[in-house]
C-alpha positions as CSV (number, residue, x, y, z in Angstrom):
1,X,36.5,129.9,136.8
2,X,35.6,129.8,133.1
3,X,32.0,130.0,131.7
4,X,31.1,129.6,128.2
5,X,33.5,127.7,125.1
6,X,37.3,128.0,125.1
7,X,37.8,126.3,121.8
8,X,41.8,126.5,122.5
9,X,41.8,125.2,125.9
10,X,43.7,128.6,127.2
11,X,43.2,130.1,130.3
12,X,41.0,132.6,128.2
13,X,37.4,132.0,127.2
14,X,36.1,132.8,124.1
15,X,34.4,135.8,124.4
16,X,37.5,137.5,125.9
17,X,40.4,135.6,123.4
18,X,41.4,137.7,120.7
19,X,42.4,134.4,118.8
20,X,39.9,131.5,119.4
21,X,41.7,128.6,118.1
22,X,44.7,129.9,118.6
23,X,46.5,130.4,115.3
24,X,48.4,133.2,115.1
25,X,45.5,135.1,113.1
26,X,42.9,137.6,115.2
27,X,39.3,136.3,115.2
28,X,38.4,139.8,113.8
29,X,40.9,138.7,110.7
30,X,40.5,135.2,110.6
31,X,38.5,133.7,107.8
32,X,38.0,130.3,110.2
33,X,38.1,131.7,114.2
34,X,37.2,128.7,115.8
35,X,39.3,126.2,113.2
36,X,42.8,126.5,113.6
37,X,44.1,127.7,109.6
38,X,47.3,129.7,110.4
39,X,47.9,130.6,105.9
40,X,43.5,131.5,105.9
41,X,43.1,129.6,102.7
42,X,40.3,129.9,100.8
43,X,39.8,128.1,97.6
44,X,36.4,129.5,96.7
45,X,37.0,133.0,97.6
46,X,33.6,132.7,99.8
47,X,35.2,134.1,103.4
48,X,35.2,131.1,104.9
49,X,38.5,129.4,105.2
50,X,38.5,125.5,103.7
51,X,39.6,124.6,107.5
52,X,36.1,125.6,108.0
53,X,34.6,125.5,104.6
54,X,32.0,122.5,103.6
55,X,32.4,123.1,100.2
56,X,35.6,124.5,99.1
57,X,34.8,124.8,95.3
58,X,31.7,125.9,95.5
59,X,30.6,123.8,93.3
60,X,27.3,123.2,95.4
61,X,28.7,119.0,96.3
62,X,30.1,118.9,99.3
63,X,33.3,117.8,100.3
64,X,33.0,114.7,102.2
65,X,31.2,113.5,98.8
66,X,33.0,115.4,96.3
67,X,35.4,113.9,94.2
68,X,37.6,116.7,93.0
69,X,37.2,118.9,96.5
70,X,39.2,121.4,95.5
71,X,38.1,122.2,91.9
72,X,34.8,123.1,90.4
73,X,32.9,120.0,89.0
74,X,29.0,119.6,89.7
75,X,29.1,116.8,87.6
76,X,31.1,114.5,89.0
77,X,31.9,113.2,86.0
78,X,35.0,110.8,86.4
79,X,35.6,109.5,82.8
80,X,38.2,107.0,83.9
81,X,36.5,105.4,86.8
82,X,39.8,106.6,89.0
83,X,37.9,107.9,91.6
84,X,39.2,111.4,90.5
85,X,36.9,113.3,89.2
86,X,37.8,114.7,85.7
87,X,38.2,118.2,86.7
88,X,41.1,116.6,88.8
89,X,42.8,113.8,86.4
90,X,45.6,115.5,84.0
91,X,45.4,114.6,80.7
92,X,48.4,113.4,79.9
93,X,48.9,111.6,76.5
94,X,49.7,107.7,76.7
95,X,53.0,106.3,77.1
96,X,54.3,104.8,74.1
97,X,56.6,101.8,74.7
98,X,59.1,101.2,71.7
């Protein structure tokens, strides 16, 4: 019988499974242990993985409310009303039609 979490639903609890949620990386390794993130990304360079990470930029706006999630931009400034936020929008030069 089990007692206490088993985030991966193995036959091993948590306080005995070297790999938590069960993604290939040790917990002792694994920037993320209980979020499955088998290639440990980490946009901020903060230790926590993004699968885990509220705030992946860092940029001190979370990302359910962020609109550029994955690069710095406090602002929010979104120039073009896109929904993008600038830090995020290329800047491309306009298509001229001849």
């Amino acid at each position: 019988m089990l007692t206490g979490p088993n985030t991966d639903g193995d036959s091993l609890g948590n306080t005995c499974d070297p790999d938590d949620d069960n993604d290939g990386v040790p917990d002792v390794s694994d920037n993320s242990p209980l979020v499955p993130n088998p290639y440990q990304k980490d946009t901020d360079g903060d230790g926590n993985g993004d699968a885990s990470d509220p705030d992946d930029d860092n940029d001190g706006v979370l990302d359910a409310a962020d609109n550029c999630p994955l690069a710095v931009n406090a602002d929010q400034k979104d120039s073009n009303a896109d929904g993008k936020g600038d830090a995020c929008t290329m800047n491309m030069a306009p298509i001229i039609s001849c």
